[in-house]
C-alpha positions as CSV (number, residue, x, y, z in Angstrom):
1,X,-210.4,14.7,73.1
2,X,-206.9,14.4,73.7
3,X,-204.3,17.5,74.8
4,X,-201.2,17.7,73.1
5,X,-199.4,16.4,75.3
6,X,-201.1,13.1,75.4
7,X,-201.2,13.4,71.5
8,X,-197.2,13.8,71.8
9,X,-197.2,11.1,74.2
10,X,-199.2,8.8,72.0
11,X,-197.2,9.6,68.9
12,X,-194.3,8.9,70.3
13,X,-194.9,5.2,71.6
14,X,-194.6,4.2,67.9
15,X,-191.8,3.3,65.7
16,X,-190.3,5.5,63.5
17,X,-191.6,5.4,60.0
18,X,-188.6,5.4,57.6
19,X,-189.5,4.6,53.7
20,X,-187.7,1.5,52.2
21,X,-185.3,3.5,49.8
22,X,-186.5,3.8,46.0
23,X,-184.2,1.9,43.5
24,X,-184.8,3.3,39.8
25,X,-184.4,0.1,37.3
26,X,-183.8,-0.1,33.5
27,X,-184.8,-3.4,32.2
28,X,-183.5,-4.8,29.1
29,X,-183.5,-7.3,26.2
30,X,-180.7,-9.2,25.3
31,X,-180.3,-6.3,22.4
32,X,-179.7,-3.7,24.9
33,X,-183.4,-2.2,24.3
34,X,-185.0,-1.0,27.2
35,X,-188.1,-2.8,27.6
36,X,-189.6,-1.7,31.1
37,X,-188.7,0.9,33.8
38,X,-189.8,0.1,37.7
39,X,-188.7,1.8,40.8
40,X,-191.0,0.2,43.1
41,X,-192.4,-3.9,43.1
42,X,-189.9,-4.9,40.9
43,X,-190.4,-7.8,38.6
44,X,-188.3,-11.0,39.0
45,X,-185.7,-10.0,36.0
46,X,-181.7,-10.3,36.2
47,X,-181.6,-8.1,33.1
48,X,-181.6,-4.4,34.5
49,X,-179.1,-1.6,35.7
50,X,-179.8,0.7,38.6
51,X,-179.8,4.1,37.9
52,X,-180.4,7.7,39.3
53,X,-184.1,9.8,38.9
54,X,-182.6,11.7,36.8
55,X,-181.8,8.9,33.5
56,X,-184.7,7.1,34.9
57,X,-187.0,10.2,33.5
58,X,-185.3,10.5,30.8
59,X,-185.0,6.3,29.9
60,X,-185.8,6.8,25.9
61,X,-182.0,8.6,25.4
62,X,-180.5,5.6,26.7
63,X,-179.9,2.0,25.8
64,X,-177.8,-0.6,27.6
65,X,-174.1,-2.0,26.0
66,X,-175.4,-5.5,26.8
67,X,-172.0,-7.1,26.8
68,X,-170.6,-4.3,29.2
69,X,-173.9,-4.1,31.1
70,X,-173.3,0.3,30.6
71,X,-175.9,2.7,29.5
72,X,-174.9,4.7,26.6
73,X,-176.0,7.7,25.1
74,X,-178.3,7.4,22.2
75,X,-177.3,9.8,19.4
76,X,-180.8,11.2,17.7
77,X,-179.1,13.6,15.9
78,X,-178.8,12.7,12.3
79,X,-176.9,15.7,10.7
80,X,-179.7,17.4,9.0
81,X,-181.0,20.9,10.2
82,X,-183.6,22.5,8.1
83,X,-184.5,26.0,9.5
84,X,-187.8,26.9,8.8
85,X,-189.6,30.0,8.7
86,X,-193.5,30.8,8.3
87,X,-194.4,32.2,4.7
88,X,-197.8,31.8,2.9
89,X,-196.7,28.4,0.9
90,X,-195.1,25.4,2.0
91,X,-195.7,22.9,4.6
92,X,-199.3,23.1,5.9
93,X,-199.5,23.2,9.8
94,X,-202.0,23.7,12.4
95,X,-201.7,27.3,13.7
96,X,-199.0,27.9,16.6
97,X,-198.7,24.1,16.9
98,X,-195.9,24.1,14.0
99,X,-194.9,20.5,14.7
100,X,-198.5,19.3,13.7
101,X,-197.5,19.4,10.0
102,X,-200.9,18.2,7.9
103,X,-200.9,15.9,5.3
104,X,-202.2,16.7,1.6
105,X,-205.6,15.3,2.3
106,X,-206.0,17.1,5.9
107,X,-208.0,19.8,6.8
108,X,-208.2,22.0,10.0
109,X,-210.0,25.2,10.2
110,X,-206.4,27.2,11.3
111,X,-203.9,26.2,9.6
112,X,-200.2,28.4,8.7
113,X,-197.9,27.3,6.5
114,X,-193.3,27.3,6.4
115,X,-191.4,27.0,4.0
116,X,-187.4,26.7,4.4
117,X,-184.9,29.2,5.3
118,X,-182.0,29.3,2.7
């Protein structure tokens, strides 16, 4: 059984332990699609930008400007807003999962409907 001291000692007679720094990659096609993410045993690719933790999580909102070799901003927004509001007609959806909209030939034993809000 060892003392703390000789524990301390011990400890102390080896290197310090200091983590090889994580490099966040996006890899992509020559389209500018990302295709694979890595931050640790990278693949042998020249096709990828280092980014933050941050855009890393968050890879699918991005896509690279090839040419530029830039990430920009993919815009998902398409215009159309269609506020909904639950009723007893309408679009059939499982119950307090409103996103889980059920097609004509569907069941599912709870089930509320929306319809939209003019």
């Amino acid at each position: 059984m060892f003392t703390e001291e000789e524990f301390l000692k011990a400890l102390s007679a080896f290197d310090e332990i200091i983590p090889d720094p994580i490099e966040y990659r996006l890899h992509y096609n020559d389209l500018g699609d990302i295709i694979m993410c890595s931050y640790q045993n990278h693949p042998a690719s020249t096709q990828y930008l280092i980014v933050d933790q941050k855009i890393y999580n968050n890879y699918t909102k991005y896509r690279i400007n090839v040419a530029q070799k830039k990430l920009e901003k993919v815009v998902f927004d398409l215009g159309i807003s269609v506020k909904l509001k639950r009723s007893n007609r309408g679009y059939a959806v499982v119950k307090n999962h409103a996103g889980l909209i059920l097609e004509s030939n569907e069941e599912h034993k709870d089930i509320e409907y929306y319809e939209a809000n003019n």
